[in-house]
BAVO-686893 format. One record per residue (C-alpha): residue in one letter; residue number from 1; x, y, z. Coordinates in pm, whole numbers. Example, Ala and Ser with C-alpha at 12.3 -4.5 7.8 and 13.67 -1.06 7.14 Angstrom:
BEGIN
<site><residuo>a</residuo><num>1</num><X>1230</X><Y>-450</Y><Z>780</Z></site>
<site><residuo>s</residuo><num>2</num><X>1367</X><Y>-106</Y><Z>714</Z></site>
//
This chain:
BEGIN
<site><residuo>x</residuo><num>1</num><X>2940</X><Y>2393</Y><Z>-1328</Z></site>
<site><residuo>x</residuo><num>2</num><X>2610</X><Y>2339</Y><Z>-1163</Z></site>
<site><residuo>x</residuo><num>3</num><X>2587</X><Y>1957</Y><Z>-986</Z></site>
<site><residuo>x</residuo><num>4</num><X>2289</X><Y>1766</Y><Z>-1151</Z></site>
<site><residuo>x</residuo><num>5</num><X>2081</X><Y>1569</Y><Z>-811</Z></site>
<site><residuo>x</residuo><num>6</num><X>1826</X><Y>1332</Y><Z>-843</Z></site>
<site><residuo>x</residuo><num>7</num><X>1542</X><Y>1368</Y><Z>-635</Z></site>
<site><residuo>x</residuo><num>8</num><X>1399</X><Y>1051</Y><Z>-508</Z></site>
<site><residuo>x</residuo><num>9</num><X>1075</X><Y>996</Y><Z>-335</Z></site>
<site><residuo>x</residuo><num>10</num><X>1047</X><Y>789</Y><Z>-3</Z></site>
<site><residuo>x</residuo><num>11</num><X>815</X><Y>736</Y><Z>298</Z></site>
<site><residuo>x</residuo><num>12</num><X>1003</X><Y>1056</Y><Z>442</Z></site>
<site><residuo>x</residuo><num>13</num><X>1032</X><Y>1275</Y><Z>125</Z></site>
<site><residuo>x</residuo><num>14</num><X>808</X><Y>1571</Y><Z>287</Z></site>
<site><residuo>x</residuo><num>15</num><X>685</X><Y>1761</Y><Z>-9</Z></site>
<site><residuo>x</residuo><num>16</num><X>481</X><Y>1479</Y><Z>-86</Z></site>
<site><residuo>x</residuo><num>17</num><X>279</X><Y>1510</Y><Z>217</Z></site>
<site><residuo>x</residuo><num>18</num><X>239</X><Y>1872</Y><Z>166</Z></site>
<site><residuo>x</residuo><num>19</num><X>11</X><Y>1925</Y><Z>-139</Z></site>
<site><residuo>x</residuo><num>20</num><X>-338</X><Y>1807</Y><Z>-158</Z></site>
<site><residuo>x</residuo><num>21</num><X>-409</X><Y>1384</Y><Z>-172</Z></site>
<site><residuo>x</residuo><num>22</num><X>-522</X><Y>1240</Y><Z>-480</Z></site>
<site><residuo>x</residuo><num>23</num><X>-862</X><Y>1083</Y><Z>-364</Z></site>
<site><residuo>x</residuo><num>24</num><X>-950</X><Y>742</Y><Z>-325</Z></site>
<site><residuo>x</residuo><num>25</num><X>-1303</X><Y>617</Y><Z>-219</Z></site>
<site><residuo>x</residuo><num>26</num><X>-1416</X><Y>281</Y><Z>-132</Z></site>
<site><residuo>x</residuo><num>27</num><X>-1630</X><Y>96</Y><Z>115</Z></site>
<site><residuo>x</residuo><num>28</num><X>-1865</X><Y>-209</Y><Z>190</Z></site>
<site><residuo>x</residuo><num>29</num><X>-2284</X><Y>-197</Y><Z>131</Z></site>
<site><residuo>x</residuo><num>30</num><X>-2541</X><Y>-476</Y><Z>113</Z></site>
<site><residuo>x</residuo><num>31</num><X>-2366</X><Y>-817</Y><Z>42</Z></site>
<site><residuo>x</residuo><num>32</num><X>-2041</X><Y>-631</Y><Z>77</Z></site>
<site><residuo>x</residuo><num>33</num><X>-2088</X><Y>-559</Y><Z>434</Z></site>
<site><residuo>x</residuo><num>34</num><X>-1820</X><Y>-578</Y><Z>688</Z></site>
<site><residuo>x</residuo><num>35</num><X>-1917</X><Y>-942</Y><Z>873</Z></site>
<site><residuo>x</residuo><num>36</num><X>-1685</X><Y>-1172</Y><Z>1080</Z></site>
<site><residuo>x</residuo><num>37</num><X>-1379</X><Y>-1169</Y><Z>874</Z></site>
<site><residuo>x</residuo><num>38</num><X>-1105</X><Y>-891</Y><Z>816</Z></site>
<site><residuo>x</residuo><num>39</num><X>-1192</X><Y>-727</Y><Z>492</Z></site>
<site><residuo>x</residuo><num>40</num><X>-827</X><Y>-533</Y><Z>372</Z></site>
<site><residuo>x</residuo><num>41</num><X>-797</X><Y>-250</Y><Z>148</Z></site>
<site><residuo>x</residuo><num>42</num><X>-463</X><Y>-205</Y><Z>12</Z></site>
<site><residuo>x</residuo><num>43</num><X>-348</X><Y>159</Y><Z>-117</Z></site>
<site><residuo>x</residuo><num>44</num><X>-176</X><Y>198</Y><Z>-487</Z></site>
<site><residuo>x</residuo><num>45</num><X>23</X><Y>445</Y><Z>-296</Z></site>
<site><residuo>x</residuo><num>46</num><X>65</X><Y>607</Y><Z>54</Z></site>
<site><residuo>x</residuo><num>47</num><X>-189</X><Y>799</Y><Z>230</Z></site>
<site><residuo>x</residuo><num>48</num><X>-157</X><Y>1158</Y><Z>356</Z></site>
<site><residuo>x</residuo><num>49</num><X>-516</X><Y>1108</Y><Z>525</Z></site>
<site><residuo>x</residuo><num>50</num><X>-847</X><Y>905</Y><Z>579</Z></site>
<site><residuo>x</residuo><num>51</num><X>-1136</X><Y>956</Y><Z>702</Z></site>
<site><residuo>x</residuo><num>52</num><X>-1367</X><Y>645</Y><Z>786</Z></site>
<site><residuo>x</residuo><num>53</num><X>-1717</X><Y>677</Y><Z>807</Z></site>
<site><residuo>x</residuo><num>54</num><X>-1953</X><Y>374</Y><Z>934</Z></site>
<site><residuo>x</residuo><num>55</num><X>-2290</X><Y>393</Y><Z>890</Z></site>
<site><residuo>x</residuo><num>56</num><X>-2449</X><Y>51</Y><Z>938</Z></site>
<site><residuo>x</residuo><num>57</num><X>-2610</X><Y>-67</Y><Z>1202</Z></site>
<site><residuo>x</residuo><num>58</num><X>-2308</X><Y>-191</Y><Z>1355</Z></site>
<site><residuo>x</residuo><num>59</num><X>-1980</X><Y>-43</Y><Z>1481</Z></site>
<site><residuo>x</residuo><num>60</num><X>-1628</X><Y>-179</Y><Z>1338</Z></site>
<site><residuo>x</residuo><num>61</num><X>-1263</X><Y>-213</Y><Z>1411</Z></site>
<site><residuo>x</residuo><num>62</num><X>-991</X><Y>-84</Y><Z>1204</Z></site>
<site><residuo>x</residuo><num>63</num><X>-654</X><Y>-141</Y><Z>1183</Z></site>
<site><residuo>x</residuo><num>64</num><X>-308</X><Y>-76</Y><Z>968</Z></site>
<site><residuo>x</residuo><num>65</num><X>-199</X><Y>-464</Y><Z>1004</Z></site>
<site><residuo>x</residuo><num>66</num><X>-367</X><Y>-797</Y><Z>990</Z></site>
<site><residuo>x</residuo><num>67</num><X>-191</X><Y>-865</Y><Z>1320</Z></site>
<site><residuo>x</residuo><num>68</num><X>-321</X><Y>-550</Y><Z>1451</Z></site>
<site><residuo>x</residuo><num>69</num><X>-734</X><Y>-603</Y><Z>1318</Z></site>
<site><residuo>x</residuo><num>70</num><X>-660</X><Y>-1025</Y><Z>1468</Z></site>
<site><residuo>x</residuo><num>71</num><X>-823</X><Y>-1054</Y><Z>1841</Z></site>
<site><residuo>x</residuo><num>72</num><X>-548</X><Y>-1310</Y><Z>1958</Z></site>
<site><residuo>x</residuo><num>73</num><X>-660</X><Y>-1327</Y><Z>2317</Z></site>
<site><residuo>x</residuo><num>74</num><X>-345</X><Y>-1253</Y><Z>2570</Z></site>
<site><residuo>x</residuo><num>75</num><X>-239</X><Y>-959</Y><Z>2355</Z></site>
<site><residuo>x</residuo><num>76</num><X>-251</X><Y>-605</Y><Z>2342</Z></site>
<site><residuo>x</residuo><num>77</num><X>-506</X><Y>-465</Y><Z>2147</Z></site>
<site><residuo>x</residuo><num>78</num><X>-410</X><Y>-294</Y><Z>1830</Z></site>
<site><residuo>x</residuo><num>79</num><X>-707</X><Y>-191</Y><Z>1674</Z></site>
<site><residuo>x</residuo><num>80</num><X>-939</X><Y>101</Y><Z>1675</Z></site>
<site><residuo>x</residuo><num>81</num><X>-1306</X><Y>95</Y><Z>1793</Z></site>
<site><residuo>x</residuo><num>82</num><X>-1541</X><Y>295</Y><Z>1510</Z></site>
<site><residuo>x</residuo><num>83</num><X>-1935</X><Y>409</Y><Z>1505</Z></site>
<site><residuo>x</residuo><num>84</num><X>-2016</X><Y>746</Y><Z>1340</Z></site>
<site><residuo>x</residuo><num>85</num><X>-1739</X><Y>866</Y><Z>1163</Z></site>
<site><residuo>x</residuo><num>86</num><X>-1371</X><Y>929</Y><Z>1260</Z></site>
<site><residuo>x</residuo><num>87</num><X>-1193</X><Y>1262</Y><Z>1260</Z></site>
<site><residuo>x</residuo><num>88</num><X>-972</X><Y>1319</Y><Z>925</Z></site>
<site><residuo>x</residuo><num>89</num><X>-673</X><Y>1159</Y><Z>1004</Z></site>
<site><residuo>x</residuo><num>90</num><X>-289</X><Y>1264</Y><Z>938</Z></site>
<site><residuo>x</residuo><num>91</num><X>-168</X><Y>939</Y><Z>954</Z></site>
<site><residuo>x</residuo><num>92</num><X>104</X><Y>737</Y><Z>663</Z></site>
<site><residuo>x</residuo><num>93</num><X>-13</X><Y>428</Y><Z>563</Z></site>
<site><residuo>x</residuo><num>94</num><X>-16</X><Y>166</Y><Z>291</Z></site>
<site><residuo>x</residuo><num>95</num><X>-303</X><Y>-34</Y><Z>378</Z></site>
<site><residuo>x</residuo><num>96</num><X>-618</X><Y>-64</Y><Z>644</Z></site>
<site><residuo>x</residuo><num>97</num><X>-805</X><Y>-351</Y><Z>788</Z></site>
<site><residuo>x</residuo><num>98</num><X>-1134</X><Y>-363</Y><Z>839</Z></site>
<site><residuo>x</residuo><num>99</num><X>-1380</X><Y>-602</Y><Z>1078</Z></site>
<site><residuo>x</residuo><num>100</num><X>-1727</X><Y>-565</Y><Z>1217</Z></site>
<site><residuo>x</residuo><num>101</num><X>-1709</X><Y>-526</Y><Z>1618</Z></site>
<site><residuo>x</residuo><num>102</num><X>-1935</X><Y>-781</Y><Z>1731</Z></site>
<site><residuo>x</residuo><num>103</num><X>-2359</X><Y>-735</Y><Z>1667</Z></site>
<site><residuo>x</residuo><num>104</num><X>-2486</X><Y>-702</Y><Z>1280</Z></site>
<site><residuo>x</residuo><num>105</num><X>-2318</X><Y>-663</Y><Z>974</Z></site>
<site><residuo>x</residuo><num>106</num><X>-2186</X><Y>-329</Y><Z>928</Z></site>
<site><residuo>x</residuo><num>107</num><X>-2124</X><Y>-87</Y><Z>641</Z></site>
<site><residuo>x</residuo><num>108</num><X>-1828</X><Y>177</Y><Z>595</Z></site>
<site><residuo>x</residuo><num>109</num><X>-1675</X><Y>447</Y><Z>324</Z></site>
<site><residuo>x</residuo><num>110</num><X>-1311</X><Y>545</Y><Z>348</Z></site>
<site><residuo>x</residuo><num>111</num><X>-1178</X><Y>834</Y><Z>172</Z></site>
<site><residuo>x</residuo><num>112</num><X>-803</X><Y>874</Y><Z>159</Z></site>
<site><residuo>x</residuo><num>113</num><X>-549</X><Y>1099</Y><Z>-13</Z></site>
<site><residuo>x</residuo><num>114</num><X>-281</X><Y>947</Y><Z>-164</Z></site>
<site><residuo>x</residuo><num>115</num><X>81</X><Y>1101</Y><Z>-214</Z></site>
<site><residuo>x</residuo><num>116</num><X>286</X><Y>1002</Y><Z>-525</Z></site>
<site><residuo>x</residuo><num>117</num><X>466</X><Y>790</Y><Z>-305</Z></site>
<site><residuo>x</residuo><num>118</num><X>436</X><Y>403</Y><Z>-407</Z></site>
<site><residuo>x</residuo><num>119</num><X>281</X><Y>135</Y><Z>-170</Z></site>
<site><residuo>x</residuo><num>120</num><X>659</X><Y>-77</Y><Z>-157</Z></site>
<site><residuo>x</residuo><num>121</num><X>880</X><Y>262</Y><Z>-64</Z></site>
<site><residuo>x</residuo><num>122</num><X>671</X><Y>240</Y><Z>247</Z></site>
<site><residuo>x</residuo><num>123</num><X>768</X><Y>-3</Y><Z>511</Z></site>
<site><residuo>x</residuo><num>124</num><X>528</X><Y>-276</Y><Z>717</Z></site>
<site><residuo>x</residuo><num>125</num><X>330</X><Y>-136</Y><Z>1000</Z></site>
<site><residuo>x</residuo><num>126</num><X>413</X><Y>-369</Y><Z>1278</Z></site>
<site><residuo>x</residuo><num>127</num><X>568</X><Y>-379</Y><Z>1606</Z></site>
<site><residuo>x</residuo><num>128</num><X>758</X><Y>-659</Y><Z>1542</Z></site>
<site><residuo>x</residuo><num>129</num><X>919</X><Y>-560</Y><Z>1202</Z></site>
<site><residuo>x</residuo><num>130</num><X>1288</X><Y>-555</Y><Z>1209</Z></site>
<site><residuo>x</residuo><num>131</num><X>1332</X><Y>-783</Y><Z>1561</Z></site>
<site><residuo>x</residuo><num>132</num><X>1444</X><Y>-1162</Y><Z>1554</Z></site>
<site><residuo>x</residuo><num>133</num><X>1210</X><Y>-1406</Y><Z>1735</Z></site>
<site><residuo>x</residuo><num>134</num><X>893</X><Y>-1172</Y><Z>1702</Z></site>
<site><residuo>x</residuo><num>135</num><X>633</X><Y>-1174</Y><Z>1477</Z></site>
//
């Protein structure tokens, strides 16, 4: 008698991460551009990868929280620093925040491949997530 086993999918179910990304392309031109506030781009499902590319006259921060894109002075920053384009990326995620760093408007494209893993198996990027009193 053979034992029937449901295979569920997760944040850590690996063969997910293991075939190609199905892609996903978006970005910010003209009145679109990246200004002052924290433009976020929320994923149907988790990444496997991105790549960022920023090609307006302006560089830009990203992050994978809105605490982590905020510049709360007194804090560690948690945010990446972006002109040209960034290296392709291995990195998990469910979302990415996006602001201009300082200077002109900017303009971006992301390209990301998703996994068939959905956006709420995957857990909160945050430091805090999980401890009482922070966050």
């Amino acid at each position: 008698m053979s034992l029937k086993r449901q295979i569920q999918t997760g944040p850590n179910f690996t063969p997910a991460y293991q075939s190609s990304g199905t892609p996903f392309v978006t970005g910010s031109t003209g009145s679109q551009s990246l200004k002052g506030t924290a433009q976020k781009i929320e994923f149907p499902y988790v990444t496997r990868f991105f790549q960022i590319d920023c090609y307006g006259p302006g560089p830009l921060y990203y992050a994978f929280s809105e605490n982590g894109i905020t510049d709360n002075p007194g804090t560690a920053d948690n945010r990446m620093y972006l002109t040209g384009s960034s290296p392709r990326l291995e990195v998990r995620c469910k979302e990415m925040w996006f602001v201009k760093a300082g200077g002109p408007n900017t303009d971006f494209t992301l390209i990301a491949g998703l996994t068939g893993i959905s956006e709420n198996q995957f857990p909160s990027l945050t430091g805090s997530e999980g401890y009482k009193g922070i966050g």
